[in-house]
C-alpha positions as CSV (number, residue, x, y, z in Angstrom):
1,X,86.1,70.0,25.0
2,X,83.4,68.4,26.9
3,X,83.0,67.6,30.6
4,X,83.3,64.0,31.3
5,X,79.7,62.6,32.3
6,X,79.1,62.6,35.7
7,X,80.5,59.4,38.2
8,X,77.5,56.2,39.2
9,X,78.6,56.5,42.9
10,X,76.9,53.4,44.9
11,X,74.7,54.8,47.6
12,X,76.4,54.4,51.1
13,X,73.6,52.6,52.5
14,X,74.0,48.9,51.7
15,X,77.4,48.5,52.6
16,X,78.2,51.6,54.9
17,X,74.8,52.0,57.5
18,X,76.2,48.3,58.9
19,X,79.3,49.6,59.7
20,X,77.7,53.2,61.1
21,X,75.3,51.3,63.4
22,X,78.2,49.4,65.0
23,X,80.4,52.5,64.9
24,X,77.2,54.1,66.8
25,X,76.8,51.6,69.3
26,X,80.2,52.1,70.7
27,X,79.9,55.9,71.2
28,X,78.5,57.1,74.5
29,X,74.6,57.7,74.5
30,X,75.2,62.0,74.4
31,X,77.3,62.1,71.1
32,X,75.5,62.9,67.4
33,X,76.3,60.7,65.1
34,X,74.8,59.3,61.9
35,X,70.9,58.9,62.0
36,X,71.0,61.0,65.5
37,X,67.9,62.2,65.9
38,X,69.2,65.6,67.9
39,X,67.2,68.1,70.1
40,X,68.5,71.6,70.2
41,X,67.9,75.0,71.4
42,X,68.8,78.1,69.7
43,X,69.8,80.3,72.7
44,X,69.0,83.9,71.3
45,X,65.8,82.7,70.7
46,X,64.7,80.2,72.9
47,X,63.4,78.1,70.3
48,X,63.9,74.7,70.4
49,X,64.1,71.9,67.3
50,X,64.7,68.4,66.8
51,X,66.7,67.1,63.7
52,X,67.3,63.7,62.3
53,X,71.0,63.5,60.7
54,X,70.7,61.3,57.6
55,X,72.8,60.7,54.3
56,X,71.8,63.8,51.8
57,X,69.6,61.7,49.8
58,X,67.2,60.7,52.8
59,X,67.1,65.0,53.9
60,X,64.1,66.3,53.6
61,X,63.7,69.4,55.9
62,X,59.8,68.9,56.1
63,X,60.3,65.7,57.8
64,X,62.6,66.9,59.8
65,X,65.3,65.1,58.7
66,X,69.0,67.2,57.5
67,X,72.1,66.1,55.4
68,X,75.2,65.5,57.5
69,X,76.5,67.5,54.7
70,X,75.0,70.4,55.7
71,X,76.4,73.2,57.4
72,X,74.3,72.6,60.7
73,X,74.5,68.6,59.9
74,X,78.2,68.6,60.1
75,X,78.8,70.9,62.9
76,X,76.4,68.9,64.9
77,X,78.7,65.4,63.7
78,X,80.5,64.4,67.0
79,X,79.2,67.2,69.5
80,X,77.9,65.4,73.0
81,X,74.9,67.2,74.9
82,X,75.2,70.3,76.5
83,X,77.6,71.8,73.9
84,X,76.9,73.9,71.3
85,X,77.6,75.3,67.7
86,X,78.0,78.9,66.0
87,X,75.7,78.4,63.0
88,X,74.6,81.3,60.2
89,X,71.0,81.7,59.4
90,X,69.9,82.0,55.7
91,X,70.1,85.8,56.5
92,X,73.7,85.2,57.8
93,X,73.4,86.2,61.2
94,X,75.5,84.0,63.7
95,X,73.0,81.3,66.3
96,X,74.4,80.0,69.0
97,X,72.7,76.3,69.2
98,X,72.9,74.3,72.1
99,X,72.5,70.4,72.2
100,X,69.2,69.2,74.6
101,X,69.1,65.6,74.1
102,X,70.1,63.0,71.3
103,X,69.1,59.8,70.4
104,X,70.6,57.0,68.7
105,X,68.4,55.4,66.3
């Protein structure tokens, strides 16, 4: 038994960035959300990043720019500044990353 081929799915962004941007606009300045581009600092470290949130066919972690189905993308989804997220490292160890700035795009 074969595996049925796998679904066409319509990318989101025709029909669903509209709606996103509106949604956006209504949330209060501090608050990641789609196409947030999001400063952060990982406290052990001191290091600090910034991070564009973008649908997983726009990531591309050279430009800076993550899936909001990654791990970090999703647990920065919804977070305001000042507040911060356990994250694992490739090598597993647990980063505490706190939120410096966002901006909505």
């Amino acid at each position: 038994m074969g595996h049925a081929p796998p679904r066409n799915t319509p990318s989101p962004t025709p029909e669903i960035t509209p709606r996103a941007r509106t949604l956006t606009s209504r949330l209060p300045g501090d608050v990641v959300a789609m196409q947030s581009t999001v400063k952060f600092v990982d406290e052990a470290s001191g290091v600090e990043r910034t991070l564009q949130l973008v649908y997983p066919q726009a990531a591309d972690i050279e430009a800076e720019r993550i899936s909001i189905l990654s791990l970090v993308g999703a647990g920065l989804l919804g977070l305001r500044t000042g507040q911060s997220i356990m994250w694992p490292d490739r090598a597993g160890k647990q980063r505490l990353l706190r939120i410096v700035d966002v901006v909505h795009v």
